[in-house]
N, C-alpha and C positions, 0 to 999 in steps of 0.2 A: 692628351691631357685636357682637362676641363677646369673649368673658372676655380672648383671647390678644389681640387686637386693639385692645384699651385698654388691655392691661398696662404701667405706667407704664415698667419695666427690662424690657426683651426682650435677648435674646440675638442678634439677627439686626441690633440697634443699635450693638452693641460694636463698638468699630472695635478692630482688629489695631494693633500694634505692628510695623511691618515687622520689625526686627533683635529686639525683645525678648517678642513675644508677647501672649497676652492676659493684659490688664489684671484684675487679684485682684479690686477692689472692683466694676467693671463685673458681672464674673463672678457674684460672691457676692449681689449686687441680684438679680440675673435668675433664679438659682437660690430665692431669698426668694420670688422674685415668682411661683414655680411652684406653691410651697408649698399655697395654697389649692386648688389645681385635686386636689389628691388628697384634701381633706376633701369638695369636691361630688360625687367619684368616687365616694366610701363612707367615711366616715370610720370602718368597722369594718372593710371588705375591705381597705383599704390603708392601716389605722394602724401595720400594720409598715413598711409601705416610706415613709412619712411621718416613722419615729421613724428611718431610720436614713439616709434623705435630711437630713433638718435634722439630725442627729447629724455629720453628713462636713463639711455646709457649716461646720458649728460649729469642728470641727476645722482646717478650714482660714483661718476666720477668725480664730481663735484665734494660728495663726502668723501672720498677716498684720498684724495689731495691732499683737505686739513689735518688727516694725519697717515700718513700711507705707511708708517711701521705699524698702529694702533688698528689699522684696516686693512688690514693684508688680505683678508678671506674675507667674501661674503658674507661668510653666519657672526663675524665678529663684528661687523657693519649692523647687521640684525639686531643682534644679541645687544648692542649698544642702542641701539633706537627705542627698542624693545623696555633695557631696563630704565633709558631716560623718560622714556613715556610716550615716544615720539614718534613709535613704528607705526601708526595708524593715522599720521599727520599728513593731509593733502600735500603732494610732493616732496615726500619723508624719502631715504635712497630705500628704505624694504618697500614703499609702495611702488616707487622706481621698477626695482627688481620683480614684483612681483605681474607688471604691466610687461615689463620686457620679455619676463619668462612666457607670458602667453601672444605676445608677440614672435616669439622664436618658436612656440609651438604650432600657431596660423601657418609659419610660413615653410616649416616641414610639412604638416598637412597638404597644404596646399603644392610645395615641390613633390610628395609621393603622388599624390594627383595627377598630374604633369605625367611624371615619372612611369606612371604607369598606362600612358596614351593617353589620358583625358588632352583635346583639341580643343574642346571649349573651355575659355578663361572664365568664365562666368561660373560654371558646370564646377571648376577646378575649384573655387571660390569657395 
């Protein structure tokens, strides 16, 4: 078994919502659950992209909270920012999410890197 393999919230668990998308708190576990995998990475080489990974997640769990039946999915999270005006607001949860999202795309790239014999962390980078 491996670290991703026993992860209690994966990503790859979540089920879709046909019509409404995916589900906030499924999300926000599974991003939780990444968390540790950047402290065994380096907890020096990757303490910035740690503080601003858990910083996005925060944000968006942050709007999720004030109303967690009204924000069940992401795109409803969106779709609200969106029609109050506010999706493009410095620390809005879509710019959140949109920071996160390429925070979890870095850190795939860089595990298929790994993953596929790259030795140097730099090189993997």
């Amino acid at each position: 078994p491996t670290f991703f393999s026993v992860m209690s919230n994966r990503f790859s668990d979540i089920e879709l919502r046909e019509e409404e998308g995916i589900p906030t708190e499924e999300f926000l576990e599974s991003c939780y659950a990444i968390v540790p995998v950047l402290d065994k990475l380096g907890p020096t080489v990757f303490a910035p992209v740690k503080m601003d990974f858990v910083g996005n997640i925060k944000k968006i769990n942050q709007k999720f909270i004030t109303n967690k039946e009204e924000f069940d999915t992401l795109q409803k999270i969106v779709l609200h920012e969106v029609h109050e005006g506010v999706a493009q607001v410095r620390n809005s949860a879509t710019e959140a999410l949109l920071w996160l999202k390429r925070g979890l795309k870095f850190l795939k790239g860089f595990l298929t890197e790994v993953k596929n014999g790259e030795k140097n962390i730099q090189t993997a980078l």
